[in-house]
N, C-alpha and C positions, 0 to 999 in steps of 0.2 A: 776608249771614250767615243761616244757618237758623234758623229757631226755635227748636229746641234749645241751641242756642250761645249765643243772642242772652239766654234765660231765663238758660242758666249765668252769662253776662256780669252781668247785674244782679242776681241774687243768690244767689253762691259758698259753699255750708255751710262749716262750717271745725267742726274736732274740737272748739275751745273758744268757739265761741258763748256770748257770754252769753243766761241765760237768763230774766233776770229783768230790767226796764223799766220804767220813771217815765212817764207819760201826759206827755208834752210838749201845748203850745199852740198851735194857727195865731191868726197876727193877729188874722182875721174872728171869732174866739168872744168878741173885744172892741172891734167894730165901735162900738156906741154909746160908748163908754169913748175911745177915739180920735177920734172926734169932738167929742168933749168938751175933751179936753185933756190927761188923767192921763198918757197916753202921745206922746210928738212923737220918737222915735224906735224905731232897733233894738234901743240900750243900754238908754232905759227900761223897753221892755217885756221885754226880759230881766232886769231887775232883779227889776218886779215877779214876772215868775213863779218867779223866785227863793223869791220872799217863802213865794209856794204850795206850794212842792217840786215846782213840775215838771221835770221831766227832759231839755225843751227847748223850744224854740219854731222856728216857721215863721213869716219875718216879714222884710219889704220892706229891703234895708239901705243900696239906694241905691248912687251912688258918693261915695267916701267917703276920706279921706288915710290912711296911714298909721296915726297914731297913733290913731284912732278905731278902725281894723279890730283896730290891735293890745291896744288895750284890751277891746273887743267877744272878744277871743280870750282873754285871759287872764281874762276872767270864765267864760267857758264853762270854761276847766280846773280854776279855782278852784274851782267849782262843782259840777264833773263834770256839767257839761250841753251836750247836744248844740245845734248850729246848722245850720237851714236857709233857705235861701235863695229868695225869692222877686222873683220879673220879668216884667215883659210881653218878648214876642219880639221882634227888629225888625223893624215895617210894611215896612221899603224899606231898601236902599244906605244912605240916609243918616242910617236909626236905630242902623247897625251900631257907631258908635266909642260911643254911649252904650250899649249892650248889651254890649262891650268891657270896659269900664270898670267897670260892675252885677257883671258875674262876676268880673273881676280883683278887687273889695274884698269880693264874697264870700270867694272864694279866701284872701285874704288874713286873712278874721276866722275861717277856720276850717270854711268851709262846704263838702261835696264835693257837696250836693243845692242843684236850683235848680227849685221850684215853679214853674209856668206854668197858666195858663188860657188856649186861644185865642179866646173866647170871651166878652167880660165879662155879657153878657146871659144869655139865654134863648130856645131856639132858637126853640120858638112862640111867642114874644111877638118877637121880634127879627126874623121872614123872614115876608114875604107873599106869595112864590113859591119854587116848588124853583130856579129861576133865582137867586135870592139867593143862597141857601145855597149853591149849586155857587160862587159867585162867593169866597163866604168860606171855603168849601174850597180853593179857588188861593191864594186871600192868604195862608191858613194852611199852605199846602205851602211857598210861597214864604220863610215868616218862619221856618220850620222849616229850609230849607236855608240861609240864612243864616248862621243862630242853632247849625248845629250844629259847623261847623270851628271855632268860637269856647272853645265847652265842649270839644271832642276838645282842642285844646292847650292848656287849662289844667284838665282832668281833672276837670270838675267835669259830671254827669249832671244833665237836664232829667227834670223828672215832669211829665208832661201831666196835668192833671186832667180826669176825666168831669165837667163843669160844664154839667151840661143842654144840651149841646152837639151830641159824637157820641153815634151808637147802637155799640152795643158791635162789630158787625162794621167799620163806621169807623172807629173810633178803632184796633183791631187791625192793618185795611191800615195806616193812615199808620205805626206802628211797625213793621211786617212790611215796607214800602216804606224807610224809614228806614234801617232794619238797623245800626245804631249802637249801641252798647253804652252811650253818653252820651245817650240818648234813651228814655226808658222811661213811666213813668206813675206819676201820682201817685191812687191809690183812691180815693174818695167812696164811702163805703159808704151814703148816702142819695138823690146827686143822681137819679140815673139813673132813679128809685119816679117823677119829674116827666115823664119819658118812654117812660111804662109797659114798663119792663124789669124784671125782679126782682132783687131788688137782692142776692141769694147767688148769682144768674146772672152778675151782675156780678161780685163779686171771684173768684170762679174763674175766669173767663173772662182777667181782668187781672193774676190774682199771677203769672205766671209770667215779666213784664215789669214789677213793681213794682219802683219804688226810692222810691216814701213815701206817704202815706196819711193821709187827714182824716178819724177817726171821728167818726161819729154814729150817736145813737138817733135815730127816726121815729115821727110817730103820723101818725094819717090820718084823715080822716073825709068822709064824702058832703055833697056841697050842688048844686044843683039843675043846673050847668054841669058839674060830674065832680068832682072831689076834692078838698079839702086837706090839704097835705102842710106840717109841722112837723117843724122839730129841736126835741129834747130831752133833758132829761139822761139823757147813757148809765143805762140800766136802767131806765128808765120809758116806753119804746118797745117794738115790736115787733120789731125787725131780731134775731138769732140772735148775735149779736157775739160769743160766743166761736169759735163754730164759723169765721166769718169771721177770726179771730185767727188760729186752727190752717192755714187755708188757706193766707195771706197768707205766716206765719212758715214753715210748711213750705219756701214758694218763696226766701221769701229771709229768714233768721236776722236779717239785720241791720236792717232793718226799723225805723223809728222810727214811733212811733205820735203823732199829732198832733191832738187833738182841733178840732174844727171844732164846737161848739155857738153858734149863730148868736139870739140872742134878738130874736126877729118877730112880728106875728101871720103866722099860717098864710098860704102862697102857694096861690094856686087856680091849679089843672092843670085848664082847662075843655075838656077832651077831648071834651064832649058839643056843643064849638059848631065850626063848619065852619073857623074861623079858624085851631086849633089845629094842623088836618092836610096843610099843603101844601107843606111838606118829607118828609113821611112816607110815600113811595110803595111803600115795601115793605115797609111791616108789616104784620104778619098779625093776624087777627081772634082765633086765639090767643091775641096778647097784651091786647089790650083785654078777652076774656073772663076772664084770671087777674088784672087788675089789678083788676077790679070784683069780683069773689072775694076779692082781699087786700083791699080797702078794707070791703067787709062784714065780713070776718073779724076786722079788725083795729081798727074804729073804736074811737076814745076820743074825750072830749073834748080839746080841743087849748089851746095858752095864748092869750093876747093881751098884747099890753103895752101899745099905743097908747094906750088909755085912761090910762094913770100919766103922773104927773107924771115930770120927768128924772131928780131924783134917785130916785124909786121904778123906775124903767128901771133904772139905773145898777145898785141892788140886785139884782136879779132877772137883769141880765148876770151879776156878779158872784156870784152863788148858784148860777147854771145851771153855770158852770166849777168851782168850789167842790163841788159835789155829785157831777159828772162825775170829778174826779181822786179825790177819795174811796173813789169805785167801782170805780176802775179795776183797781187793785193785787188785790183779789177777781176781777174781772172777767179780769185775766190770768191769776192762780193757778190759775182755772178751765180758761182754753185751753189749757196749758202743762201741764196732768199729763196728758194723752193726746194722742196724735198723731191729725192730721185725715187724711182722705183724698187722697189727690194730688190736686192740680187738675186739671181736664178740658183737654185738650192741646187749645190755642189753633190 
């Protein structure tokens, strides 16, 4: 399928688009909170974002009976809140009847999107040769063809996320290779700042094969290895995020927005040590010189939590979500009375 086609396939304008959207939730923006306990499933944490007004969530549902997906579904319409669906892919042959199963009680609760990462790591901290990383590129083509006559018959589309993983012309082949219309991408409008790509470089490059998207704000600051890089609440970062809105919703209307604020201290991007760069053989010294430009331009101070106590954690996840949805409904009114520029044809 061409690129052309393959963009119309994932996201179709239609004369009555809505235009107006609730900042839905990913799981990961209540990472401490699930380990904790508050949450032990897909229903409870739909419940609680209920409680917030958000407008959906992204969030792990498992295989699941019937009456669980169908309950899981009549809350979403009770609600008028969306559901997406997250999964790892199948390793091999024999993870395919559980990958099976994962999409079928999606399906069933109501989901047509199924979040993915091939990736659980971090590409420099994860490979200590380009031989690695080629090795988990096969794996990851492999779990991909699997993984995609499973989604074609039962209609339900994969978003790969940028998860510090590919560089933006990767990630592009494998969907350009792909050519599937149930195969598309799911945005990080912050990971990619970890792999000195620009991160509006990034979702222009990606909307025109989005099918869903974990926003975040970003701060950044120098330390003596190369940078740290922070999620924090939408509007108290750097990243341009409405103009990313415009891009995004141009390509595709339908578009759910899924916040991703992740409460950490700062990850170090130690780009300045020999360790970081031996998957990297074609990047250009360009990009290291705009990302040490964006990190002076952009510095702030950054959070920390590891110091608090759990229940002082626990607050401070729960305020960074809380602040984030707040802003949001501003944060779109703003994207949404002017149209953006076309994205830059992939």
């Amino acid at each position: 399928m061409a690129d052309t086609a393959l963009s119309q396939a994932v996201g179709q304008r239609t004369a009555g688009a809505a235009r107006v959207k609730r900042l839905g939730i990913g799981m990961h923006s209540y990472g401490l909170h699930w380990k904790a306990g508050p949450f032990n499933d897909a229903l409870s944490f739909l419940e609680y974002a209920h409680t917030l007004g958000a407008g959906g969530v992204q969030v792990t549902i498992g295989q699941r009976d019937v009456a669980y997906t169908r309950k899981l579904r009549d809350k979403c319409e009770a609600w008028d809140m969306y559901l997406e669906a997250q999964a790892s892919l199948p390793a091999d042959e024999t993870a395919v009847a559980r990958f099976t199963t994962e999409v079928e009680s999606a399906q069933a609760a109501g989901a047509t999107v199924m979040r993915t990462a091939m990736l659980g790591g971090r590409r420099y901290e994860t490979f200590k040769t380009s031989q690695e990383f080629d090795a988990f590129a096969a794996r990851s083509w492999k779990s991909l063809t699997l993984a995609e006559p499973i989604l074609k018959s039962h209609g339900v589309r994969l978003a790969i996320e940028n998860h510090k993983d590919w560089l933006i012309p990767e990630l592009l082949g494998i969907i350009r290779k792909m050519s599937s219309e149930h195969v598309g991408i799911c945005i990080d409008t912050g990971n990619s700042i970890a792999l000195l790509e620009d991160p509006m470089a990034v979702v222009e490059a990606f909307a025109p094969f989005a099918v869903s998207t974990h926003i975040k704000d970003m701060g950044v600051a120098a330390y003596e290895q190369g940078f740290l890089l922070s999620e924090v609440p939408l509007g108290k970062g750097f990243l341009d995020l409405a103009r990313m809105i415009q891009i995004v919703e141009r390509a595709n209307p339908k578009i759910q927005w899924n916040l991703e604020m992740i409460t950490r201290d700062p990850l170090q991007i130690p780009y300045l040590q020999d360790k970081y760069w031996p998957t990297f053989q074609s990047m250009l010294a360009r990009q290291l010189a705009e990302t040490v430009t964006l990190v002076r331009t952009h510095e702030q101070a950054l959070p920390r939590v590891s110091h608090l106590a759990d229940a002082e954690k626990l607050k401070a996840e729960d305020d960074n979500v809380r602040q984030s949805l707040a802003f949001f409904s501003s944060l779109y009114s703003k994207a949404t009375k002017s149209s953006a520029p076309a994205a830059r044809s992939p």
